[in-house]
NUVO-565691 format. One record per atom (N, C-alpha, C): x, y, z. Coordinates in steps of 0.001 Angstrom, whole numbers, plus 500000, padded with zeros to 6 digits. Layout:
<pts>
XYZ;...
</pts>
This chain:
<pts>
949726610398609976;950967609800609483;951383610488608191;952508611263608657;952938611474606957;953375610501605876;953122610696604585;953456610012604036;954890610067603176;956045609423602829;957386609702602346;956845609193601106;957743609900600224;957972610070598491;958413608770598595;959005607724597722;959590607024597239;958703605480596861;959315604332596923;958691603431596330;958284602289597254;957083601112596979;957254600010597927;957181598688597077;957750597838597557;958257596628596434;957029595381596991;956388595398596526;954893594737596711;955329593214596106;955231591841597056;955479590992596325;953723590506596449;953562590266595016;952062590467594943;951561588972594926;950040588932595707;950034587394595316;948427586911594174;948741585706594276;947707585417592907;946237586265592850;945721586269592038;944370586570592425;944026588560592588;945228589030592411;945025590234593082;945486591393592151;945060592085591104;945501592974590206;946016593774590661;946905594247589769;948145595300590295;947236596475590166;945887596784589951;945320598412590414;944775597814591871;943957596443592461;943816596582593477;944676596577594374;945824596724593938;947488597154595011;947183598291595347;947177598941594178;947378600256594238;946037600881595644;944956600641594958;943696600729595922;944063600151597128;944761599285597811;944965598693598928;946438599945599477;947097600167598625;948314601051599202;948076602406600114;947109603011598538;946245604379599053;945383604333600636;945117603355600748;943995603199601945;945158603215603272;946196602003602595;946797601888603794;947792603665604386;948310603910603434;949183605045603537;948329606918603356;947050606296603403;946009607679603489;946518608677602320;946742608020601211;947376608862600151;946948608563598986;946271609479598161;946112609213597169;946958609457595856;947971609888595727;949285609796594727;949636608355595209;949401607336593847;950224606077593825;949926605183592619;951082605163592451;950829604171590973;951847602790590729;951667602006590004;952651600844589839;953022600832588439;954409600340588610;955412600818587214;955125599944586288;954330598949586168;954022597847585137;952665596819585996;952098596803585178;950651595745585158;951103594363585013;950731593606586087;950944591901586633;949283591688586312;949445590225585548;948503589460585401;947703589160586564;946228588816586996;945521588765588004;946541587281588855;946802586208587586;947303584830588013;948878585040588153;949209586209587916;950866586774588062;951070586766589602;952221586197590174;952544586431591508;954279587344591140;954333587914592191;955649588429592398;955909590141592582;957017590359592110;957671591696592217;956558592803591574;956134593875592261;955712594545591686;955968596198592304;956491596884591834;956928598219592779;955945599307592712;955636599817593663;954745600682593921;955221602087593693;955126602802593206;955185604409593467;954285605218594281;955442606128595276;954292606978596575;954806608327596027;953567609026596042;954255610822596024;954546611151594957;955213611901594898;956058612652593623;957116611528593266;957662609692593177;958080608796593110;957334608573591967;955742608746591837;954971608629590434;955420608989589376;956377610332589279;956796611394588438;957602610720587223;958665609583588236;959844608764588020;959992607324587499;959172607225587446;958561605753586570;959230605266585529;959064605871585000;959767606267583426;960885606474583350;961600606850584103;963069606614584432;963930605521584834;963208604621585492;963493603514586434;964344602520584904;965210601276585453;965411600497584483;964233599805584002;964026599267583203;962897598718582006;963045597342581901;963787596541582628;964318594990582140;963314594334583417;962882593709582724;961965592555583953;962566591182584130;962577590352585147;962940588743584639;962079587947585414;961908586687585012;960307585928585126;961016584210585390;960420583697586249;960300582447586230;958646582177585920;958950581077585042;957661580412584062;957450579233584058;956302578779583983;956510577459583307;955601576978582245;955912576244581299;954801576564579947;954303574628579697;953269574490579468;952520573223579563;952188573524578149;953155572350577511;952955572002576316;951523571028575942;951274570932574728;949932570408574157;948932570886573997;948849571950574983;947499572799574981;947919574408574417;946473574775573584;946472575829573454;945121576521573510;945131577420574224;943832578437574490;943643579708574287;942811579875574441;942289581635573804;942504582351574744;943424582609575853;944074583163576351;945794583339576419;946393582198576002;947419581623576342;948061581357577037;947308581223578557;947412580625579713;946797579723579754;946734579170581090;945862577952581105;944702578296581877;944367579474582183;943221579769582372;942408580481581228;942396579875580418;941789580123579537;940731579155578985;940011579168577631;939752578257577354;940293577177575964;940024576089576152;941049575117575025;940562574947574003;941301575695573215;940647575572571626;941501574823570858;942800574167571274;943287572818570808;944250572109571026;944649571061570854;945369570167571958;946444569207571071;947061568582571366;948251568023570357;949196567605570824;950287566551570961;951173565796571826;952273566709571248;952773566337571871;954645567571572274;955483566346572053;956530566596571371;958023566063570670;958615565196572258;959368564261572054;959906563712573069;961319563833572395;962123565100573374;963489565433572932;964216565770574108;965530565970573808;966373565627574994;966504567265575611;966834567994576970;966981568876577249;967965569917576255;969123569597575626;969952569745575108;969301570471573498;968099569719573214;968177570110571951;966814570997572218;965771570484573002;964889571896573506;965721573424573417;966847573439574609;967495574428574723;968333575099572968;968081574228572271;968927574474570840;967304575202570453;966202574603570367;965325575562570052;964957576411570426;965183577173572132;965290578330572433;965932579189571951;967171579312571448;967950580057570833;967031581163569582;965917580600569173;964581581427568806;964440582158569136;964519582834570404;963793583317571363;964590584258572288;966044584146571945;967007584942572595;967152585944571832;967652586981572412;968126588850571742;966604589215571456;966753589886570152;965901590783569684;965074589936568869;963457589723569011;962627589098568320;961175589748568277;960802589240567365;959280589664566987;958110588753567736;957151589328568733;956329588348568909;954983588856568965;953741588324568591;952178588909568229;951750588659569693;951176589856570317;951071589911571682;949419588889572074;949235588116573062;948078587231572982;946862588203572456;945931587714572298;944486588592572035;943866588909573499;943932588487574080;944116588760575457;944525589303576509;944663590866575976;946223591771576179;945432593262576292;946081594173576928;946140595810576778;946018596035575700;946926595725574423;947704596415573808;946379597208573096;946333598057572255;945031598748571572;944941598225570137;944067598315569708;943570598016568277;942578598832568165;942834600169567341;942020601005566622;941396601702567916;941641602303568663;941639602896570093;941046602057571215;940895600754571341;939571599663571581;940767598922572530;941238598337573728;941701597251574290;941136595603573529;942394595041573419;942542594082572559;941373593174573174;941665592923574545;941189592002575582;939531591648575247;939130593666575468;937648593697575255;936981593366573569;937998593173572864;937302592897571307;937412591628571559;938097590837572312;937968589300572376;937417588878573080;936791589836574517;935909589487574785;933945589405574382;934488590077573617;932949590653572165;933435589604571068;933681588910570845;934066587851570147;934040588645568828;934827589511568488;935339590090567233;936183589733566770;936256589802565311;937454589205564380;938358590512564570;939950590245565079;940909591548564721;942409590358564949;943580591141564477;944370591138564246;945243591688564692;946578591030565163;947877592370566280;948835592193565121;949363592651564874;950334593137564378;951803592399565589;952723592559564929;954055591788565911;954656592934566187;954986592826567451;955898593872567652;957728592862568398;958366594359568302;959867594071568667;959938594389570260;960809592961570877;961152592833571819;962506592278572305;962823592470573463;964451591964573396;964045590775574868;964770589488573899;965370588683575516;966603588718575848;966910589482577040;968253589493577113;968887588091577919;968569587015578813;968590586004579235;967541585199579059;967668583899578476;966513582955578729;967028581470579223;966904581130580568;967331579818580765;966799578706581020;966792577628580463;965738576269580529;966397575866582227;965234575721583201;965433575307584155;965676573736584537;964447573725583443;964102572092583872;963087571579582561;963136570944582285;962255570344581291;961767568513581760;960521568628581785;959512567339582499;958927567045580919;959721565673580743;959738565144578671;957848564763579333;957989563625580415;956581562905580310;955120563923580903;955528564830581285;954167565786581666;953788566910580580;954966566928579787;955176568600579252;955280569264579579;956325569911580624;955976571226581141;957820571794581011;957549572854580755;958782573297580630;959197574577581364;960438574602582278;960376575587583174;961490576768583051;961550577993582755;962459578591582178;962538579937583009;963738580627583157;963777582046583874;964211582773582580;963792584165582382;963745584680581042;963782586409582079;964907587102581085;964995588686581508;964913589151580165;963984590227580440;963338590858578992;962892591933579237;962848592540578120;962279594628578082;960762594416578341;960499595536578780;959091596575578902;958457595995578033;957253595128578146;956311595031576458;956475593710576246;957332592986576992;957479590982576270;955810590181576977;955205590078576625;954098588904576833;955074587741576852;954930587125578396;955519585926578682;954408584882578243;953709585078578237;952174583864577157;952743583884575831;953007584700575337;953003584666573884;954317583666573628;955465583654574119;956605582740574196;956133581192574590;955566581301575663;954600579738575525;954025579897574282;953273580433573819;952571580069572639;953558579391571631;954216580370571251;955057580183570409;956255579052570868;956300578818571968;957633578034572075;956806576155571445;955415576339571705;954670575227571709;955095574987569961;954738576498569412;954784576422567613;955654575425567208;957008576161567438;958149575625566771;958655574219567190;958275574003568258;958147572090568386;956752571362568564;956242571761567040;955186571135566617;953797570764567433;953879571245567910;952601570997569186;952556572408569494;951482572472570875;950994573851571294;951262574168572415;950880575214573094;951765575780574154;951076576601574421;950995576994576395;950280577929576880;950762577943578251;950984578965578804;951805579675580188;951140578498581405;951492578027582026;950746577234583274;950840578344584356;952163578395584517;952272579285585716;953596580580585638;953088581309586636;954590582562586578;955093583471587212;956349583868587425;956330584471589044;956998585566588226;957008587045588417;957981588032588585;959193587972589631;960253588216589449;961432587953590549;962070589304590129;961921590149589167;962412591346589583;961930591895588242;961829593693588529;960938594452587697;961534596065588004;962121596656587322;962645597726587468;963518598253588397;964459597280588417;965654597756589346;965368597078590771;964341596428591058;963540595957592138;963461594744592190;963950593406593482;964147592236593017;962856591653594121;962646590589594185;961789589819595228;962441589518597136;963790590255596706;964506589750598358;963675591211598548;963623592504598169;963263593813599048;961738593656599432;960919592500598825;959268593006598238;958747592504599761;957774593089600122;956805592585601131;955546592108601022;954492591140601214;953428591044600851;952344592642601775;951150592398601014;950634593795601394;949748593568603124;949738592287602931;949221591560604397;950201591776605479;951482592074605021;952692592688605903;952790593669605917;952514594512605595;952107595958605463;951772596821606550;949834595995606468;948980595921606946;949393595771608817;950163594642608714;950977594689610383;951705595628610815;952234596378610274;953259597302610400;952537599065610343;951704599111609788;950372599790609988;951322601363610099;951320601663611795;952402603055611702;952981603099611191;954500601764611241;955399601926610618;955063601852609134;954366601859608428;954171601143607463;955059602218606231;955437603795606287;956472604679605859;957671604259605792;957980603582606884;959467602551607117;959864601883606147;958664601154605489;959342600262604222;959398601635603360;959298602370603015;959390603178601390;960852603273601388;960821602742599950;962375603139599261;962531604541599154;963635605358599108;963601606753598786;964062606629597042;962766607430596431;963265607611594715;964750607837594916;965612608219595298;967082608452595148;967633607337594952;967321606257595736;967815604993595643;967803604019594331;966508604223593778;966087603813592721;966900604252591008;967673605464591287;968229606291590271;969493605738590026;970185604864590926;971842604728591162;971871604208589634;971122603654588322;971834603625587373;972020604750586463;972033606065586982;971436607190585886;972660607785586294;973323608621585177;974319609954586064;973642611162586651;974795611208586964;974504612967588828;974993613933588283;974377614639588351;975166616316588829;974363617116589743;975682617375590676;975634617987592121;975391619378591869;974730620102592196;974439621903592310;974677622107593993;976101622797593539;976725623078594700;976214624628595444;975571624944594503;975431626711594521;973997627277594775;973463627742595845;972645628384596100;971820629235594828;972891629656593647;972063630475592386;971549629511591654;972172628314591875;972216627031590663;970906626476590890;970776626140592368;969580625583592823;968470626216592825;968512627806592579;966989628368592677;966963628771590773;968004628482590033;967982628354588247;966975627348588535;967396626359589018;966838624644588741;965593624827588711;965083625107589940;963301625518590888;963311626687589999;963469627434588824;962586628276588442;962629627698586738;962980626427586897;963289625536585339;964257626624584255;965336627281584627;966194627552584082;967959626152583704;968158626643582717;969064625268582508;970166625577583105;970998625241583335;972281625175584285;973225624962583405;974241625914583481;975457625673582652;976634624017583504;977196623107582686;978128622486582647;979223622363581774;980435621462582813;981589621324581815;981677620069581565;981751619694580798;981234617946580013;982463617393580901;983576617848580786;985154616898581468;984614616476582868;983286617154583513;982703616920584586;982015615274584859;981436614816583516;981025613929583364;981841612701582897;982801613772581703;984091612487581425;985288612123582253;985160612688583529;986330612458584409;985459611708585678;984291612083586246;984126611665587455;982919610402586995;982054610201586155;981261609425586025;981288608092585007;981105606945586060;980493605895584951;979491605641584030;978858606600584408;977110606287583506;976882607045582616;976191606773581648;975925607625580146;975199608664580030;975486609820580431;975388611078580288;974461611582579474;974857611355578636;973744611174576920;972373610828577744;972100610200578626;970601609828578595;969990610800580281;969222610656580876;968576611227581711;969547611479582859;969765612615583425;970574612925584170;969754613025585690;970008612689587090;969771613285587952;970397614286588629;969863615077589318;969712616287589669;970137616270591217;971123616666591896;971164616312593444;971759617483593616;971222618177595391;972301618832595764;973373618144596255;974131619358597731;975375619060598373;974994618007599617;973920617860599616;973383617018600774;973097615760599935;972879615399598748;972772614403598246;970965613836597786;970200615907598311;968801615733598188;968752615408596482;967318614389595928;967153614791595276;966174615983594486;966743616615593198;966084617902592451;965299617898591459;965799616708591218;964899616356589360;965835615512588795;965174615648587292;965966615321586196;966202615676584966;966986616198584358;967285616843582928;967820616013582136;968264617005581093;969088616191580209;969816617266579277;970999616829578920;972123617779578216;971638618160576851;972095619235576688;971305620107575275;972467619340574259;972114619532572851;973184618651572141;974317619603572165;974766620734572486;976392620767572544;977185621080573512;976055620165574476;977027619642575630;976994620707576974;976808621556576857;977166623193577798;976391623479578908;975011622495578456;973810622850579506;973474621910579734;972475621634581307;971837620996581853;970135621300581661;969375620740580819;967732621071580703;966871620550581376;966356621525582449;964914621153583575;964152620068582684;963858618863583143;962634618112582323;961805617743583695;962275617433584695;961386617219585536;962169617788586978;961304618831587735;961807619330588631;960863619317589981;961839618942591260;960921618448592494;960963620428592951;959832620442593697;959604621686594501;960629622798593281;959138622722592498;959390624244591565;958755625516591869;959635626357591486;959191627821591929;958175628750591059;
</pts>
């Protein structure tokens, strides 16, 4: 079975880390090029997109905005900031009306600072955070900047505590850490109960398949891959109409353009990563414009010479 370049939209279920996807993909598709564009919690269910082939290359290109349904169980707080964790302290939650909860979200919308759980990737002094907390070491994260671009209170349960919210946010937001913190600022504590991905790089939960469906489809199982082309529609194009143009490209030479090319036929911002297509609509790569405008620069090129 050959295997096709492009992507598979894995709706992932509990229990199952996004590298043993990956390990389950490779087996199924006899390929070992494959990677996934962002790391889901083991207790994370949902969207998770796979990269096949030279689709790996492109990762980094893809949009960056994730959005999450959550739900956060006030009173408790643990050394994870889930609730699989353990409870290191506990405290009754405010009895307030939906209306003014949602007035304290407003915290938490646009651009904010939040200290990622101890329980996390992130590095400290070349060391994963996770594993110094699991060595019960004293360390410290630092806050970093993140953007919420939507956060909406679904539902709020005053007599259980639990609060249920859909939230779209950049590359890097710890959805624990917002429980944590959402617990802070109305005086009590806070920790993630539960949480689904519903879409993750341009990729929503209507395309995703579980990998147990996959698995049925076995031959077909090439059938589901997205083609990377598909994945690009938010980036601008330029077409190489020309047989000299296309073997410049494949020998990473830059390609002359006329900018009115971009300011007359395209919606998308130019300024940032360009794709690369011929007259057939194959894709070539991706560059990006030199600053005065004139050229097209090889940064990543498919079948180079």
């Amino acid at each position: 079975m050959e295997t096709k370049d492009g992507f598979l939209v894995i709706n992932k279920e509990k229990g199952c880390t996004s590298h043993d996807c990956v390990k389950q993909i490779r087996k199924l598709l006899n390929t070992k090029k494959v990677g996934h564009t962002g790391t889901l919690d083991p207790e994370v269910i949902g969207t998770l997109p796979i990269a096949i082939g030279s689709a790996t290359r492109f990762i980094q290109y893809l949009p960056q905005g994730k959005t999450y349904i959550g739900q956060i169980k006030l009173g408790i707080r643990t050394n994870t900031d889930d609730i699989h964790g353990e409870i290191i302290n506990q405290k009754s939650w405010p009895k307030i009306s939906a209306e003014k909860l949602d007035q304290y979200l407003n915290r938490f919308r646009g651009i904010i600072k939040q200290i990622p759980p101890k329980v996390s990737s992130v590095k400290v002094n070349g060391k994963r955070a996770y594993k110094k907390s699991f060595n019960n070491e004293n360390f410290e994260l630092a806050p970093r900047e993140v953007k919420i671009d939507e956060l909406t209170l679904m539902k709020w349960d005053q007599i259980n505590g639990i609060i249920e919210i859909q939230i779209k946010c950049s590359a890097g937001t710890y959805i624990r850490a917002i429980a944590r913190d959402i617990g802070e600022i109305l005086n009590s504590e806070g920790c993630l109960l539960q949480l689904k991905r519903i879409s993750a790089c341009g990729f929503d939960e209507q395309n995703s398949i579980k990998i147990s469906e996959i698995e049925k489809e076995k031959k077909n199982a090439t059938n589901l891959i997205i083609p990377t082309i598909s994945a690009l529609n938010h980036i601008s194009t330029f077409v190489l109409t020309k047989e000299e143009q296309i073997n410049f490209w494949q020998t990473g030479r830059a390609i002359t353009v006329d900018i009115n090319y971009f300011n007359e036929s395209n919606i998308f911002d130019y300024k940032k990563p360009i794709k690369v297509i011929d007259k057939g609509k194959k894709l070539l790569g991706i560059g990006f414009l030199n600053k005065a405008q004139t050229n097209i620069n090889p940064k990543l090129v498919l079948n180079a010479k």
